[in-house]
C-alpha positions, -999 to 999 in steps of 0.1 A, spaced: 598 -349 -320 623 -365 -342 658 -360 -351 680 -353 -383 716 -355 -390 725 -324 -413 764 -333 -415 781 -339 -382 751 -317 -364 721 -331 -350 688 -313 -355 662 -317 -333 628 -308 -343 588 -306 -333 563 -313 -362 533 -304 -363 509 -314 -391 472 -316 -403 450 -323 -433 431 -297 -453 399 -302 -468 374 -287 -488 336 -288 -487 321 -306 -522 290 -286 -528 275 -310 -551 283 -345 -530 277 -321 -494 306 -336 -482 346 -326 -474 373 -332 -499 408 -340 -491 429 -317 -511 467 -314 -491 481 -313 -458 496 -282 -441 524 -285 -415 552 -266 -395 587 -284 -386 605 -263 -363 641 -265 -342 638 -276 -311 676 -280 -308 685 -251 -286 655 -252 -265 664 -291 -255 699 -283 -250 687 -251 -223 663 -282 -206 695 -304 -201 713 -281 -188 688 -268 -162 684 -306 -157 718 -311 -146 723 -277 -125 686 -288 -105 711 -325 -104 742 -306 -92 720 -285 -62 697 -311 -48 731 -335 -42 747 -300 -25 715 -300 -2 713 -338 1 748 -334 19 743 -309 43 704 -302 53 705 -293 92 728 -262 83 708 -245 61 673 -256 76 692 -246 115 700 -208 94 662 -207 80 652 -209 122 675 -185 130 661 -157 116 661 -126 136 624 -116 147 629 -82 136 638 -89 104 606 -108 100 589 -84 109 601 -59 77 598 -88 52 565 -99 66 584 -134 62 566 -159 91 586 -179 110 576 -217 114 
């Protein structure tokens, strides 16, 4: 991963890279002759991971605040409606 400044944007991006070589028939053994490689922008996809990041952030300090509500609801499910969701009770 690395990151480029193209103007006032920053670009982040994933390369990916490898050697090519040939086989010398008359030494029987590979060549070097380039390298192949693939940069591609990973910008939008990091931006998407911080903001799941901070929305997983937001809801586990919601839960961390109030736990015996919503675990006392969970218990207090109807029997019946177990019964259509094939949902077990604890």
């Amino acid at each position: 991963m690395a990151i480029f400044k193209i103007g006032k944007r920053s670009v982040i991006v994933e390369v990916n890279c490898t050697g090519l070589y040939r086989e010398n028939p008359t030494k029987g053994e590979n060549v070097y002759i380039g390298t192949v490689g693939v940069i591609r922008d990973i910008s939008e996809r990091k931006c998407l991971e911080d903001d799941l990041r901070k929305a997983r952030d937001e809801l586990e300090l919601k839960f961390s605040r109030e736990p015996k509500p919503l675990s006392r609801k969970i218990r207090h499910i109807p029997k019946s409606l177990s019964k259509v969701s094939s949902w077990k009770r604890s």
